[in-house]
C-alpha positions in Angstrom: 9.1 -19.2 -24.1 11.7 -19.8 -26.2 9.6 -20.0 -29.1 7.7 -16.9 -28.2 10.8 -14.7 -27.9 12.0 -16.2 -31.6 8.9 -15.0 -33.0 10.2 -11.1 -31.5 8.6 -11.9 -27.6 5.3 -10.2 -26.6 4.3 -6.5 -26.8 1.6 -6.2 -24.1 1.6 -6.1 -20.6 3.2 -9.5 -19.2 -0.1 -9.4 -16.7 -2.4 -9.3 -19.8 -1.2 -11.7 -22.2 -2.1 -15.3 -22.6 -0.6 -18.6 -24.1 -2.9 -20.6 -25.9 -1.3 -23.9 -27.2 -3.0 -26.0 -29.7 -2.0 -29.4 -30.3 -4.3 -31.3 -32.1 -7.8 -31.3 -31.0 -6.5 -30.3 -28.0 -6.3 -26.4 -26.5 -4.8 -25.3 -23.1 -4.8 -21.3 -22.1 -2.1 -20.5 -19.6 -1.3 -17.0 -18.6 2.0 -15.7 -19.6 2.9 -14.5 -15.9 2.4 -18.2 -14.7 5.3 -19.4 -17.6 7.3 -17.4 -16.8 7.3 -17.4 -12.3 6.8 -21.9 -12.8 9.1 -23.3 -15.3 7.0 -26.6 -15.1 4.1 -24.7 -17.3 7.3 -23.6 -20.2 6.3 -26.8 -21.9 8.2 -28.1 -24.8 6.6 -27.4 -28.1 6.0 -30.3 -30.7 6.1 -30.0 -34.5 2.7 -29.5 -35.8 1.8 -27.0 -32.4 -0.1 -24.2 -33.0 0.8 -21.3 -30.3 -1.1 -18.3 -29.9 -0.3 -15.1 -27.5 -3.3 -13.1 -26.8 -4.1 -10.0 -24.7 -7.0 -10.7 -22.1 -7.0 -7.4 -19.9 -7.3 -8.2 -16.2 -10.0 -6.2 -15.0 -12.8 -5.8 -12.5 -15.8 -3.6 -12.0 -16.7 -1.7 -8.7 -19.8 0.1 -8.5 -22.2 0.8 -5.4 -21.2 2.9 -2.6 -17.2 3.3 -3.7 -15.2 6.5 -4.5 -14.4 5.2 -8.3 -17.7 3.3 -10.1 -15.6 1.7 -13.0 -14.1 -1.2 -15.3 -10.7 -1.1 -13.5 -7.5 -2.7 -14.6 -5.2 -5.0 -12.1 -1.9 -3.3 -13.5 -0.2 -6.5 -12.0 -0.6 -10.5 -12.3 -2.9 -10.6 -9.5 -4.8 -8.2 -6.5 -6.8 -9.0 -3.0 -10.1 -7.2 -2.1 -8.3 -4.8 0.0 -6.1 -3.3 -2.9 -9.7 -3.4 -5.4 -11.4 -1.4 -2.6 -8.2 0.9 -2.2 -8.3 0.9 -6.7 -11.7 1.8 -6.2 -11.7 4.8 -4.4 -11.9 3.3 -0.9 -15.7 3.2 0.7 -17.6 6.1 0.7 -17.9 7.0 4.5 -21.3 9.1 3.9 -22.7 6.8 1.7 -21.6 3.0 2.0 -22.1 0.4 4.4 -19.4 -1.7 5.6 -21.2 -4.6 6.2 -22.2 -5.0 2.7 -19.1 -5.7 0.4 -20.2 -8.0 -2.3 -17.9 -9.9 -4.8 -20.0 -11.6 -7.7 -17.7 -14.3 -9.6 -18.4 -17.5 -11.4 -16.9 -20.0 -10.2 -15.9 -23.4 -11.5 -18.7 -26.2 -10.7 -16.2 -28.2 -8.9 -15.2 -24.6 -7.0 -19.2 -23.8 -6.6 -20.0 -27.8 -5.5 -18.1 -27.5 -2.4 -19.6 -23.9 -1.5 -23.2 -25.0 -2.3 -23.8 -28.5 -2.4 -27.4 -28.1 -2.5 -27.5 -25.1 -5.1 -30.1 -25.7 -8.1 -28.0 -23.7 -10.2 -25.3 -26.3 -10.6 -24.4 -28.2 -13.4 -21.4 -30.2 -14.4 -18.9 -28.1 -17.1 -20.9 -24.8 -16.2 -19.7 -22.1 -14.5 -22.2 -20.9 -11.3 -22.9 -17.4 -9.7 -21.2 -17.3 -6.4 -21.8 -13.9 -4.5 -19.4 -13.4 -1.4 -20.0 -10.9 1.2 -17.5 -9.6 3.8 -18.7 -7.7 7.0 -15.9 -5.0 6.9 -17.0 -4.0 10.8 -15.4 -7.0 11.7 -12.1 -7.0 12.7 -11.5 -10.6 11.2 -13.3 -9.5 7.6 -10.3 -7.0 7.1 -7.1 -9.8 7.6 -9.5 -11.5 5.2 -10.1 -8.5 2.7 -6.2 -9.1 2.7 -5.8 -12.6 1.7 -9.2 -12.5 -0.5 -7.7 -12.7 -4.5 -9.8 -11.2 -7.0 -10.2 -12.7 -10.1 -10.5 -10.9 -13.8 -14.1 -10.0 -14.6 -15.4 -10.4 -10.8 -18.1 -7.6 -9.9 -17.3 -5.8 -6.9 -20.2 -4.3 -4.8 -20.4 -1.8 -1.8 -24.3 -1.2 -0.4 -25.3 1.7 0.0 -26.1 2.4 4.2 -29.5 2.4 5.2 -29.8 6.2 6.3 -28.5 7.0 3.0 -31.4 7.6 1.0 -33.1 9.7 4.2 -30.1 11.9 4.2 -30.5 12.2 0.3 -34.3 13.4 0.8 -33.0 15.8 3.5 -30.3 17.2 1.4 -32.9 17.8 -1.2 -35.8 19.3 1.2 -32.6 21.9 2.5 -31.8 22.7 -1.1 -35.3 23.7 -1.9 -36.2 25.5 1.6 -32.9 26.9 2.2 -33.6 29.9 0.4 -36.8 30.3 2.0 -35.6 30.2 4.8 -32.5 32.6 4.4 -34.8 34.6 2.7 -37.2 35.0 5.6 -34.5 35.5 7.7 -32.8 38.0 6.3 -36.9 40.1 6.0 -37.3 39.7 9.8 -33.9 41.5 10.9 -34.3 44.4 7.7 -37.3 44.9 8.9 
């Protein structure tokens, strides 16, 4: 840190940037947020070190059946799926279906290994598509939405609710035989 705020400190968001140092062949990344709340990751810096600061944007996209279907920024070191929903526009009550929240990650293969032993898409030093759901009509689901960290770059995924696309077709069957309707309505008492 020290060396960092010689060089005239950082001037992004402390929950964007990133510390790479390079020591030899050697690289590490290590968010800036993490130096500065653990002192045990504001490592000493050796002649010769290369040290890089770089802005990675902590995002994560929500699309499906939510109020806000975008790339949306954390604005702080870290969120849970209930503040991602809330950044998303919340559920759409007409629309979504509870029981069908969906985070899409990659995870770590030693992460992804102890989730799904037996998954044919692992491979050691690869990263594997996990897909989490969360039943939001439980009870339980929502002390979990609480505790559940998203990541940067995770997908986030409400379903849409089966009667949905019915009450789309009805919408659009009322749109085009309203005015008939009215119409005819309003002949038979002129008349």
């Amino acid at each position: 840190m020290d060396v960092i705020a010689g060089a005239g400190g950082i001037r992004i968001p402390v929950n964007e940037a990133m510390v790479q140092v390079t020591r030899g062949q050697r690289s590490a990344r290590v968010a800036m947020a993490r130096i500065v709340s653990d002192p045990r990751e504001n490592i000493f810096v050796r002649s010769g070190d290369l040290i890089t600061v770089v802005r990675e944007p902590q995002t994560f996209v929500a699309y499906g059946a939510t109020g806000r279907n975008a790339e949306i920024p954390f604005e702080t070191d870290a969120i849970k799926l209930s503040q991602a929903l809330a950044k998303a526009g919340g559920l759409i009550d007409s629309r979504s279906d509870p029981s069908g929240v969906f985070i899409l990650r990659y995870e770590p293969y030693a992460v992804a290994k102890y989730l799904v032993p037996a998954s044919p898409l692992l491979e050691p030093g690869r990263s594997v598509p996990i897909v989490y759901r969360l039943n939001l009509r439980d009870t339980g689901s929502l002390f979990l939405a609480e505790r559940f960290p998203i990541h940067a770059r995770d997908l986030l995924y409400v379903s849409n609710a089966q009667l949905s696309d019915l009450q789309k077709a009805l919408q659009l069957f009322y749109l085009v035989a309203g005015p008939v309707v009215s119409g005819a309505a309003i002949y038979n008492v002129t008349k």
